[in-house]
Structures are given as C-alpha cells and as structure tokens.
C-alpha positions as CSV (number, residue, x, y, z in Angstrom):
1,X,7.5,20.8,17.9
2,X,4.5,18.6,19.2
3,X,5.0,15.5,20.7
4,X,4.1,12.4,18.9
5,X,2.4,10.1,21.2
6,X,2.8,6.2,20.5
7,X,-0.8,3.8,21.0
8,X,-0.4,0.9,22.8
9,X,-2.6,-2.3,22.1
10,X,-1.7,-6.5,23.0
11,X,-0.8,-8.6,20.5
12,X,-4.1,-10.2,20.3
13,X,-5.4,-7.1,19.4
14,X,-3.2,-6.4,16.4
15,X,-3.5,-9.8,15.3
16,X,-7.6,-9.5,15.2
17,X,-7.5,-6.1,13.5
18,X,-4.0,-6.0,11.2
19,X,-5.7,-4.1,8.7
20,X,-7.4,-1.8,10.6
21,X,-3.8,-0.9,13.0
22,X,-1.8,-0.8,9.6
23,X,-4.7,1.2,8.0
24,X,-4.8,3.5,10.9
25,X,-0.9,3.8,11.3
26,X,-0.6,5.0,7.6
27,X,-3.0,7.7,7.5
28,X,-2.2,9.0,10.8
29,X,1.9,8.5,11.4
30,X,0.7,7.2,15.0
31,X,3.1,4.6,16.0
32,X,1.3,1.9,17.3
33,X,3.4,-0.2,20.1
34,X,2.4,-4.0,20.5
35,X,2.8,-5.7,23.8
36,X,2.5,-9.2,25.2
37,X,1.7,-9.8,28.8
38,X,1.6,-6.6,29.1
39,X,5.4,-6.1,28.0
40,X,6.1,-4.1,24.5
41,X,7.4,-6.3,22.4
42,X,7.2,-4.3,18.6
43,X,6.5,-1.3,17.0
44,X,4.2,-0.7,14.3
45,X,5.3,2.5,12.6
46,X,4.4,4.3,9.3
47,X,6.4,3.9,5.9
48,X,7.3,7.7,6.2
49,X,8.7,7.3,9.1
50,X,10.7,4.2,8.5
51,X,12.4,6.0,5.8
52,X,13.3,8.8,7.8
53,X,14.8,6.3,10.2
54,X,16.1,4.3,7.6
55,X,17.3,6.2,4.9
56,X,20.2,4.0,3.7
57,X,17.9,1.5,2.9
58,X,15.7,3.3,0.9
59,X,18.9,4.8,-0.8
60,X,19.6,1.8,-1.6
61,X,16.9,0.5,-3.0
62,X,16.0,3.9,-5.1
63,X,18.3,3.7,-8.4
64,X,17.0,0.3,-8.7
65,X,13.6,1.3,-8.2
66,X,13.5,4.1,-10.7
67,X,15.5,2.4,-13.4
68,X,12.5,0.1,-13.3
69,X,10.1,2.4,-13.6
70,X,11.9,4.3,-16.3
71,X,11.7,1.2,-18.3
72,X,8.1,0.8,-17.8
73,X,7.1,4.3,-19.2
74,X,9.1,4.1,-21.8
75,X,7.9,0.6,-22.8
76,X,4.1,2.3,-22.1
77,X,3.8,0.1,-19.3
78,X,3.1,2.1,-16.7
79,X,1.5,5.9,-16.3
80,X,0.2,8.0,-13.5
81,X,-3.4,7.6,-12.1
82,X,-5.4,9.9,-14.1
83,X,-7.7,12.0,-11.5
84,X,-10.7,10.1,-12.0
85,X,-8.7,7.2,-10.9
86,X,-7.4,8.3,-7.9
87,X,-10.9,9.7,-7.0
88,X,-12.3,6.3,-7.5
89,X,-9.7,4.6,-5.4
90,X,-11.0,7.1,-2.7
91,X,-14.6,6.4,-2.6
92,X,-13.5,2.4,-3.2
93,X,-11.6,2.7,0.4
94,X,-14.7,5.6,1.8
95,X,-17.0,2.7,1.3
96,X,-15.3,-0.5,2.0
97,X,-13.4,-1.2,5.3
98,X,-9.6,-1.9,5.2
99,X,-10.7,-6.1,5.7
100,X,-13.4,-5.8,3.0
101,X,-11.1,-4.7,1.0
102,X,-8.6,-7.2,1.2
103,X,-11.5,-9.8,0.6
104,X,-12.4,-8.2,-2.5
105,X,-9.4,-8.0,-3.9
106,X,-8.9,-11.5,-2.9
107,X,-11.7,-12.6,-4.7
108,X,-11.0,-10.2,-7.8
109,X,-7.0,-11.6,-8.1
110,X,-9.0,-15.4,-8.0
111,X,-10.9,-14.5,-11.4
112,X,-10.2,-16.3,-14.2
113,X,-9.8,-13.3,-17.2
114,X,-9.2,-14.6,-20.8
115,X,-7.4,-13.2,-22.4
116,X,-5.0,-12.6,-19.4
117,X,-5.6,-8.7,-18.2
118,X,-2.2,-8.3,-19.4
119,X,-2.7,-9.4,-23.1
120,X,-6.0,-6.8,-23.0
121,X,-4.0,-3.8,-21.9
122,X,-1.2,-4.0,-24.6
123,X,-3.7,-4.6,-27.1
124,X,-5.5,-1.2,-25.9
125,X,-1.7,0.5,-25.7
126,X,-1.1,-1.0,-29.1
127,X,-4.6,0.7,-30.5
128,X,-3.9,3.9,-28.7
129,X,-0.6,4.6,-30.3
130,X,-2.4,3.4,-33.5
C-alpha cells in the first residue's frame, strides 16, 4: 500500500486560495495540513475520506437522505444528469477556474427569472407527462 503524503501550506495561504486547496483536495484525496506560525493547526481532507473516518455520521445521516430523494423522483422532481449534462459540467469547470466559478454562479443565483425557475420546470414536467 502507498503512502499518502499530506501538503502543508499557512493559513494565509488557504485563506487566499480556498477554492483552489478545496478544489485540489477533492480531485486528488491529498490531505492538505494548514499551519499558523509555522504550527499545524487543521486538516483539510477529502469527503471520501471523512466518510471513511466518519462513518457513523454518514450512517446517520443516509436514511434521511435517501427518503428525500425517493420522494423527489417519485414527485418528478429530481433525475440523474443525462450524459450531455455531465459532459457540459466538465468543460464548464475545464474552462473556468474553481474562483471563476464561484463568481458566476454568484452572479447567475443574483438573476431575477420570472416566472421563478421552479414554476418553469414543473410546467415542462407537467407537458412531458402530457
């Protein structure tokens, strides 16, 4: 078994570039270990991992979770990305950095849509099972 190896940085550092440690934490399970004064202080790890160290909580928290979900597909609420999605979520984070992305969804979550988004979904549901 390899050794995972944990990456240091001070807390200045994280703060400047959260998106880009949590980013870069996520997509390669690297632990990332924050000091101050030169001291570490916290530990940045990935959401596998936390549920592997955690599992109780996630236990926990899972019947809940997927009695939700369970009543949002059957309400037609919610469905899986299709693969055309998922490959445009792709190329939307290929050509936008983690903090460019946070300031367009910013901006997007600021827009003023009548009717609400919601209201134009379940119309579309509604005409779909139509």
């Amino acid at each position: 078994m390899a050794i995972k190896t944990a990456k240091r940085i001070p807390a200045t550092e994280a703060k400047t570039h959260f998106g880009q440690v949590v980013q870069e934490v996520a997509t390669t399970g690297t632990p990332v270990i924050i000091q101050h004064r030169g001291d570490d202080q916290a530990v940045i790890i990935s959401l596998r991992d936390f549920q592997r160290l955690w599992p109780l909580e996630e236990a926990r928290l899972a019947p809940e979770r997927e009695r939700v979900r369970t009543a949002l597909r059957t309400a037609g609420l919610l469905s899986e990305p299709t693969a055309q999605e998922a490959a445009e979520v792709q190329a939307f984070e290929a050509r936008h950095s983690p903090e460019d992305q946070g300031r367009i969804l910013t901006e997007w979550r600021q827009l003023e849509i009548e009717p609400p988004l919601s209201e134009i979904i379940l119309r579309n549901r509604e005409r779909e099972l139509s």
